[in-house]
C-alpha positions in Angstrom: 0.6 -15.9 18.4 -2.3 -18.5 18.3 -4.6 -16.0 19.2 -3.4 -12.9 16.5 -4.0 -15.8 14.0 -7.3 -16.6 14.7 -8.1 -12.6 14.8 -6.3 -11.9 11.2 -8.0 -15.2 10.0 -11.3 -14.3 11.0 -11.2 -10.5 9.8 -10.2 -12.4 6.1 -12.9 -14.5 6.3 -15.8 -12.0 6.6 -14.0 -9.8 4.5 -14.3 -12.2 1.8 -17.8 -13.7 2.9 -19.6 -10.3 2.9 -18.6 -9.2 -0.4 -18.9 -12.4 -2.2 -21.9 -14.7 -3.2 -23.7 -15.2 0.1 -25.4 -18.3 0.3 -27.0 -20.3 3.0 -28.8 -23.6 4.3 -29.8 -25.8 7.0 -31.1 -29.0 7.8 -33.9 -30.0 10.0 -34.3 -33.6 11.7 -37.8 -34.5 13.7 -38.8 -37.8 13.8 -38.7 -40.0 10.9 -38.4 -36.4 8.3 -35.5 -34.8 7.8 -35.8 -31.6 5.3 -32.5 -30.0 3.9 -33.4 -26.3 2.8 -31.1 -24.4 0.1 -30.8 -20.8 -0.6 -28.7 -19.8 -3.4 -27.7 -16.1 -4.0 -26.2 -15.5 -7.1 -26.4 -12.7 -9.6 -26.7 -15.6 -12.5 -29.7 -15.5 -14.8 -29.9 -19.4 -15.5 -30.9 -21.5 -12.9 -31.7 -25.0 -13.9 -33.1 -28.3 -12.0 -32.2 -31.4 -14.1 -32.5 -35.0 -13.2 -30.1 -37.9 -14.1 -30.9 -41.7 -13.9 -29.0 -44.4 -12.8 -26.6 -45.9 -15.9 -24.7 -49.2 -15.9 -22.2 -47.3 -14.1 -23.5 -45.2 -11.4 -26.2 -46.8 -8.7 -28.7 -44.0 -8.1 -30.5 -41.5 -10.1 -30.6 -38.0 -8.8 -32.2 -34.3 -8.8 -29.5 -31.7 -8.7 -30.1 -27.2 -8.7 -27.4 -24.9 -10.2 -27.1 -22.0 -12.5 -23.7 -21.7 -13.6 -23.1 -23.4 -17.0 -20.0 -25.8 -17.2 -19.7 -26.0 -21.1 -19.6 -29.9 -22.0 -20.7 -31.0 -18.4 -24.0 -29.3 -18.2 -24.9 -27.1 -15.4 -22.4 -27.3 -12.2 -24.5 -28.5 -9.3 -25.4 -26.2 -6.2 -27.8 -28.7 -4.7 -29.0 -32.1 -5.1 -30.8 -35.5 -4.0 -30.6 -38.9 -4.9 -32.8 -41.7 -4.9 -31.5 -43.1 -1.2 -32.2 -39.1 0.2 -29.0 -38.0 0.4 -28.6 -34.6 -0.4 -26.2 -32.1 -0.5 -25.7 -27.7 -0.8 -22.4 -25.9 -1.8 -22.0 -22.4 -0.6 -19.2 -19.7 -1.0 -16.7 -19.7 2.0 -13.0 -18.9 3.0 -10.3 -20.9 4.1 -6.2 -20.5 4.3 -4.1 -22.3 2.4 -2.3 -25.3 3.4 -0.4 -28.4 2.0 -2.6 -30.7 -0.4 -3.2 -33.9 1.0 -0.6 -36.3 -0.8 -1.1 -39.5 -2.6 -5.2 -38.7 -3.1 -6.6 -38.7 -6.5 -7.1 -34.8 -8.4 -10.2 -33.5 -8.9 -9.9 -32.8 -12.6 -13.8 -32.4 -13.2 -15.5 -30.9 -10.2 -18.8 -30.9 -11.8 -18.9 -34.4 -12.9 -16.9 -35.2 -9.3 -20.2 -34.0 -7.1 -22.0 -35.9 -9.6 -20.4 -38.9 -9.2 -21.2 -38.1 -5.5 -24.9 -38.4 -4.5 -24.8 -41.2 -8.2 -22.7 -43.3 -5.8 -23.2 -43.2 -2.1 -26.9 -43.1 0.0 -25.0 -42.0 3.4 -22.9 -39.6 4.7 -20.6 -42.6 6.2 -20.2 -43.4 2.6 -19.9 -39.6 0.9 -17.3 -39.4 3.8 -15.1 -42.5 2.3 -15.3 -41.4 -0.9 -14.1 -38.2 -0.5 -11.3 -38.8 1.6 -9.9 -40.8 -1.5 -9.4 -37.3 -3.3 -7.7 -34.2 -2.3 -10.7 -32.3 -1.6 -8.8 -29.0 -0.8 -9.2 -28.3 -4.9 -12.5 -26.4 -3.3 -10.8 -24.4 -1.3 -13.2 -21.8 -2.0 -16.5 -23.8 -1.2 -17.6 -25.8 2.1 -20.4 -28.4 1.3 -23.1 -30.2 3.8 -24.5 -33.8 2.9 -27.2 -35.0 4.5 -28.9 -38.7 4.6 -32.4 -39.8 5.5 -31.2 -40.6 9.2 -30.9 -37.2 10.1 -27.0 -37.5 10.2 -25.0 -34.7 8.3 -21.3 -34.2 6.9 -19.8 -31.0 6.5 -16.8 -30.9 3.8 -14.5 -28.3 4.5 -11.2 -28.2 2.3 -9.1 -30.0 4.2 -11.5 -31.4 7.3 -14.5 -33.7 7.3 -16.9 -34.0 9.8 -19.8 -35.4 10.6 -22.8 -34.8 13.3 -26.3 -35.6 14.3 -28.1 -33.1 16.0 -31.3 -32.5 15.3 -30.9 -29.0 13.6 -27.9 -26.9 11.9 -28.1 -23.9 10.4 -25.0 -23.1 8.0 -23.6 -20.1 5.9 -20.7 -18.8 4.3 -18.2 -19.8 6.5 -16.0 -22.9 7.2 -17.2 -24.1 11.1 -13.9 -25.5 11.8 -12.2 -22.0 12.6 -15.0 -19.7 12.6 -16.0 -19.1 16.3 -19.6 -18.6 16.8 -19.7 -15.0 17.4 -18.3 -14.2 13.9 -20.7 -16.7 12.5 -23.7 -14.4 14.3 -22.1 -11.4 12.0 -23.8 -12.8 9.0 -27.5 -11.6 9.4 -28.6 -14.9 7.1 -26.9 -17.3 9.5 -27.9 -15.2 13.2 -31.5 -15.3 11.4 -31.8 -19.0 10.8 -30.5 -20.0 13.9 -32.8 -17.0 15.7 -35.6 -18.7 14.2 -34.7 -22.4 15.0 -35.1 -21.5 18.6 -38.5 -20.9 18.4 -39.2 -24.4 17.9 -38.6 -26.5 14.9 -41.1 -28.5 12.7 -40.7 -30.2 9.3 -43.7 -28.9 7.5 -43.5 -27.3 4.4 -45.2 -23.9 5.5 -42.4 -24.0 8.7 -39.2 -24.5 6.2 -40.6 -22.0 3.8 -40.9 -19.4 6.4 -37.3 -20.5 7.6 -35.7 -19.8 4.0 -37.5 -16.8 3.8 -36.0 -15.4 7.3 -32.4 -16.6 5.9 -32.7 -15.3 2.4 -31.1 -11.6 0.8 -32.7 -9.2 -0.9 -30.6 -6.4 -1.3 -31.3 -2.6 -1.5 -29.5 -1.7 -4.8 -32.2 -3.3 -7.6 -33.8 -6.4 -5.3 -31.1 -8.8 -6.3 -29.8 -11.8 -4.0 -31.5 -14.9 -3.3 -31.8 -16.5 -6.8 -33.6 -20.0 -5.8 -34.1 -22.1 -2.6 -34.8 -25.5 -2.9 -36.6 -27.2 0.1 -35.4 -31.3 0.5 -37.7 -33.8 2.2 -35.2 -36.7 1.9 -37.6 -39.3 3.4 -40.3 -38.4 1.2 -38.0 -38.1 -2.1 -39.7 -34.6 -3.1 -37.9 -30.9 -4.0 -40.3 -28.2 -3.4 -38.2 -25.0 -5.0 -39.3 -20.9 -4.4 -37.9 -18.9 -7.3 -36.3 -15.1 -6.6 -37.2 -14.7 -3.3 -40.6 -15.2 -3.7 -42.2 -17.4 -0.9 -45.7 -17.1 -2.2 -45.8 -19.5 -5.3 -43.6 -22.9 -5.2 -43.2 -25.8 -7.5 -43.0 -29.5 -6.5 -41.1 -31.9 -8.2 -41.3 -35.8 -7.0 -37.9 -37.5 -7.6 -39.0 -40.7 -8.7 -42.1 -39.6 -11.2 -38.6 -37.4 -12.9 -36.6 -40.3 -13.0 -39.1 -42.4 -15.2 -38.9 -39.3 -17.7 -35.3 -40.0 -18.3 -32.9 -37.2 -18.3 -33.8 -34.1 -18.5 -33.3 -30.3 -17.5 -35.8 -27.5 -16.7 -35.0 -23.8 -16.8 -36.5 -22.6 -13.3 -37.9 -19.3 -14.6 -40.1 -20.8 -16.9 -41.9 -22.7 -14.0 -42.8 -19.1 -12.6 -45.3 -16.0 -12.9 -42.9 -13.2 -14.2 -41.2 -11.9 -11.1 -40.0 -7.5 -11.5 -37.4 -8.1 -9.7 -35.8 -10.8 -11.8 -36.7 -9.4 -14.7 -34.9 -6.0 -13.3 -32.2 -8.4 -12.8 -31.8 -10.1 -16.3 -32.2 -6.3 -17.8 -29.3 -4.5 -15.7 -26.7 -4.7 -17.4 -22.6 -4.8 -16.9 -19.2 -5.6 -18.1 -19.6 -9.7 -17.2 -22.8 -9.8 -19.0 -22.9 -7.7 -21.9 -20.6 -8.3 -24.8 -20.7 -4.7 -25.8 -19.9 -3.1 -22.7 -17.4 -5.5 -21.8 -16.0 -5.0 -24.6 -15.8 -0.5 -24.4 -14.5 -0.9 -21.1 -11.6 -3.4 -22.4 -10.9 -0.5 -24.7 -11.0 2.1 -22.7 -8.6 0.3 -20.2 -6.3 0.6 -23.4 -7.1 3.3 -24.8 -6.3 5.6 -21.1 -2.7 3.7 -20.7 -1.6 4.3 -24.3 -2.8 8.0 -24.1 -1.4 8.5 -20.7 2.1 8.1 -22.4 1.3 9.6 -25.4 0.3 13.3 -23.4 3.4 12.7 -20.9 5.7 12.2 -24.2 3.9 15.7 -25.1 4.5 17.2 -22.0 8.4 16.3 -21.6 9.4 17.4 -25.1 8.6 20.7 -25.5 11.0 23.3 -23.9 8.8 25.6 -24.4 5.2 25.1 -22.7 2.3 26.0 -24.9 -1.6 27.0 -24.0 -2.9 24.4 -21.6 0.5 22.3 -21.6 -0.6 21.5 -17.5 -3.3 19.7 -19.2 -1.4 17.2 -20.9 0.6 16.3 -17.6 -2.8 15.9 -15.7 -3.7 13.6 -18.5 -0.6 11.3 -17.4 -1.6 10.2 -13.9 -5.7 10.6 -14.9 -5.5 7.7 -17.5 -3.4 5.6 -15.5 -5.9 6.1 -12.6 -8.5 5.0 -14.9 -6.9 2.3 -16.4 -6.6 1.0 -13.1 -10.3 1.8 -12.9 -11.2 0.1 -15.8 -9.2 -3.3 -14.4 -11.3 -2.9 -11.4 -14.8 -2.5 -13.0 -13.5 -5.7 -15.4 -12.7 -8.1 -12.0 -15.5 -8.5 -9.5 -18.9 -8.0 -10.1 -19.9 -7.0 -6.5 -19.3 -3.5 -7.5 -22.2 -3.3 -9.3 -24.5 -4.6 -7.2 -23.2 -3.0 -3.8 -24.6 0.4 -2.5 -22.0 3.2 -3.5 -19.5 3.8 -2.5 -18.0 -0.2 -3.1 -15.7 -0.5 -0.2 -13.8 -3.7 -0.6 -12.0 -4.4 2.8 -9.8 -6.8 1.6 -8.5 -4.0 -1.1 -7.8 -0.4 0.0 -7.1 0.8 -3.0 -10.5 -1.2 -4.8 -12.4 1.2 -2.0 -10.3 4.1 -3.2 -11.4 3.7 -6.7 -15.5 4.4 -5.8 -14.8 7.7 -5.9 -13.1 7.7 -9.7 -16.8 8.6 -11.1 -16.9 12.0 -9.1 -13.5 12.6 -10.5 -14.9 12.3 -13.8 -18.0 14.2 -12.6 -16.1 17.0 -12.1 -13.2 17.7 -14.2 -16.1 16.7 -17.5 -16.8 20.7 -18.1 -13.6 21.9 -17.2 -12.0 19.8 -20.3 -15.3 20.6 -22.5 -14.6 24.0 -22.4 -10.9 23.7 -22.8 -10.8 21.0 -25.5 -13.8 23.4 -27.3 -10.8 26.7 -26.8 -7.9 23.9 -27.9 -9.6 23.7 -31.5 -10.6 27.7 -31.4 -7.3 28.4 -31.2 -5.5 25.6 -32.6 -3.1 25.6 -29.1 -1.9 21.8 -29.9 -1.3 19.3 -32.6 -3.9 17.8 -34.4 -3.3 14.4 -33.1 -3.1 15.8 -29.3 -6.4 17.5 -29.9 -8.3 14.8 -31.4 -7.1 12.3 -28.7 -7.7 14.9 -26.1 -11.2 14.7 -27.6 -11.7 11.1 -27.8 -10.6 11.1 -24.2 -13.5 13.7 -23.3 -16.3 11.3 -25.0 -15.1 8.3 -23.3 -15.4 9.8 -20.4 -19.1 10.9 -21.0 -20.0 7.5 -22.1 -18.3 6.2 -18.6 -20.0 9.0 -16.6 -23.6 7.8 -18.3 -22.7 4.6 -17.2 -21.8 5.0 -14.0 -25.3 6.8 -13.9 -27.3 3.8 -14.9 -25.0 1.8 -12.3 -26.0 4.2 -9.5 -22.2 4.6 -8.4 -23.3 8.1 -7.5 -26.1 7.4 -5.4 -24.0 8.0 -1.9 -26.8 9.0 -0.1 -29.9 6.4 -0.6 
């Protein structure tokens, strides 16, 4: 039973590792350097490096990465360092559900909680003490690695802590507690890093550059992945960063130089030459970034349900069936399908950004749903010429007609779409 567990846990957790955010890092320890390296992959536009000095009530000023905008707390943090050189990465992972640890303090502000982290501790002894006062499960989605100045790391999983000292680890989108290493080689950013670690390891900037660079993504679709990776040198007190997968150029910031400054908060892009593959990034449009399209495909979701009823209402009353009455029942299970659709293209955003066909493994019926745009493909001149012949010969009522219309143009507009999304480029 043990074993079937493991099995159906570790099928989950790729499942939802390879269609999610990848991210990865690792940590490198020779001598009296240690170098944490940081590559986050996100389809975010607004990555930021901001820097917070020490207040009456916090002990250290710190450096901190991230892209995702928290309203009133700033940005939320991906990576950081503080003034001791302790620093930390977040990344994407998956882990079962089990009972919250009791009597531990809530995390009701996560941002301002790993915050609060690297402002108050300089080891990870000390990260380690101060998170086991909170029930840290709230990330069950996440798994985090701190590492000090000593070499010695902690890796915060939602319900286990633990911390090691070997001279390198490589880490990913997984949780190491119940991932066994073979699964953990499955992840081509992971099997890289470690790969390239046995080659010999070094703590120059040239060596962990080329390191992040065999461990970042760069997918097929339009060049997205790896949005920023931040290289650490936690003795030193220095963050070099490398924006969009782009090893060639970096910028160097020195912690305490920042500090002096005050706070303060750079956009990353603006530190750059213009990169095309951002910039074909920022321009590609979808549902979660445009307000307009978002907004038709909201309507359309509504639009196909209320219809759907409307034509099967049509259908059922009349005892006597009139020109093209089959239509109107087609119509019925069409706009649920693509109401269903339209929920689908309104959830996750990895459907846009995967090759096409989007097969979700952890959702049959998300896979199922790829192939809605050749439906649409298809059935688009068969209903052009019969909605043209419906107002020729005035076969239905004027409302059926003109909603039988309406549902021909949003489908045009939804098959141009798909277009530009390339969800029917099967073959490339």
């Amino acid at each position: 039973m043990k074993f079937l567990k493991l099995i159906v846990l570790t099928m989950i957790t790729l499942a939802v590792v390879q269609e999610s955010i990848a991210c990865s890092g690792y940590k490198i320890t020779v001598g009296n350097t240690t170098i944490l390296g940081s590559n986050e992959d996100a389809w975010r536009l607004t990555p930021h490096i901001w820097f917070e000095k020490k207040t009456v009530k916090s002990n250290f000023g710190a450096a901190f990465t991230g892209s995702r905008y928290d309203g009133g707390n700033g940005y939320a943090p991906q990576s950081g360092m503080n003034e001791m050189g302790l620093a930390f990465e977040r990344l994407a992972s998956y882990h079962p559900t089990q009972e919250i640890f009791p009597n531990r303090i809530t995390i009701s502000n996560p941002t301002q909680y790993l915050k609060d982290i690297l402002h108050t501790c300089k080891s990870v002894e000390e990260v380690k003490e101060f998170i086991s006062k909170y029930d840290h499960s709230y990330f069950i989605e996440d798994v985090f690695i701190y590492v000090d100045k000593s070499g010695k790391y902690l890796i915060v999983e939602p319900y286990t802590l633990t911390i090691g000292n070997q001279p390198t680890y490589v880490i990913s989108n997984f949780c190491p507690s119940i991932t066994p290493e073979k699964n953990a080689n499955k992840l081509d950013r992971y099997r890289n890093g470690v790969a390239f670690l046995k080659n010999g390891i070094d703590t120059s900037l040239a060596f962990c550059a080329a390191l992040s660079d065999t461990m970042h993504v760069c997918r097929k679709k339009i060049g997205d992945g790896t949005l920023l990776s931040s290289i650490w040198d936690l003795n030193n007190g220095t963050v070099n960063l490398y924006f969009y997968h782009d090893y060639k150029t970096s910028v160097q910031f020195k912690l305490s130089e920042e500090l002096k400054k005050g706070d303060h908060s750079i956009a990353i892009d603006t530190l750059f030459p213009p990169n095309p593959e951002f910039k074909k990034l920022r321009n590609f449009k979808t549902p979660k970034n445009s307000i307009v399209i978002g907004a038709f495909i909201v309507a359309a979701a509504g639009f196909f349900l209320l219809t759907s009823i409307f034509f099967l209402i049509q259908y059922l009353r009349r005892t006597e069936r009139k020109k093209y009455a089959y239509i109107q029942l087609v119509l019925f299970p069409l706009g649920l399908i693509l109401f269903y659709y339209m929920f689908v293209l309104s959830g996750s955003v990895n459907v846009f950004y995967f090759p096409a066909p989007y097969k979700d493994p952890t959702n049959v019926f998300k896979s199922v749903t790829s192939y809605i745009p050749f439906l649409l493909l298809l059935l688009i001149i068969p209903f052009s010429v019969i909605n043209y012949r419906l107002f020729k010969e005035n076969s239905w009522n004027v409302l059926a007609k003109w909603l039988f219309t309406l549902n021909n143009l949003i489908y045009v507009i939804l098959i141009g779409l798909f277009a530009y999304w390339r969800f029917y480029d099967i073959f490339s």
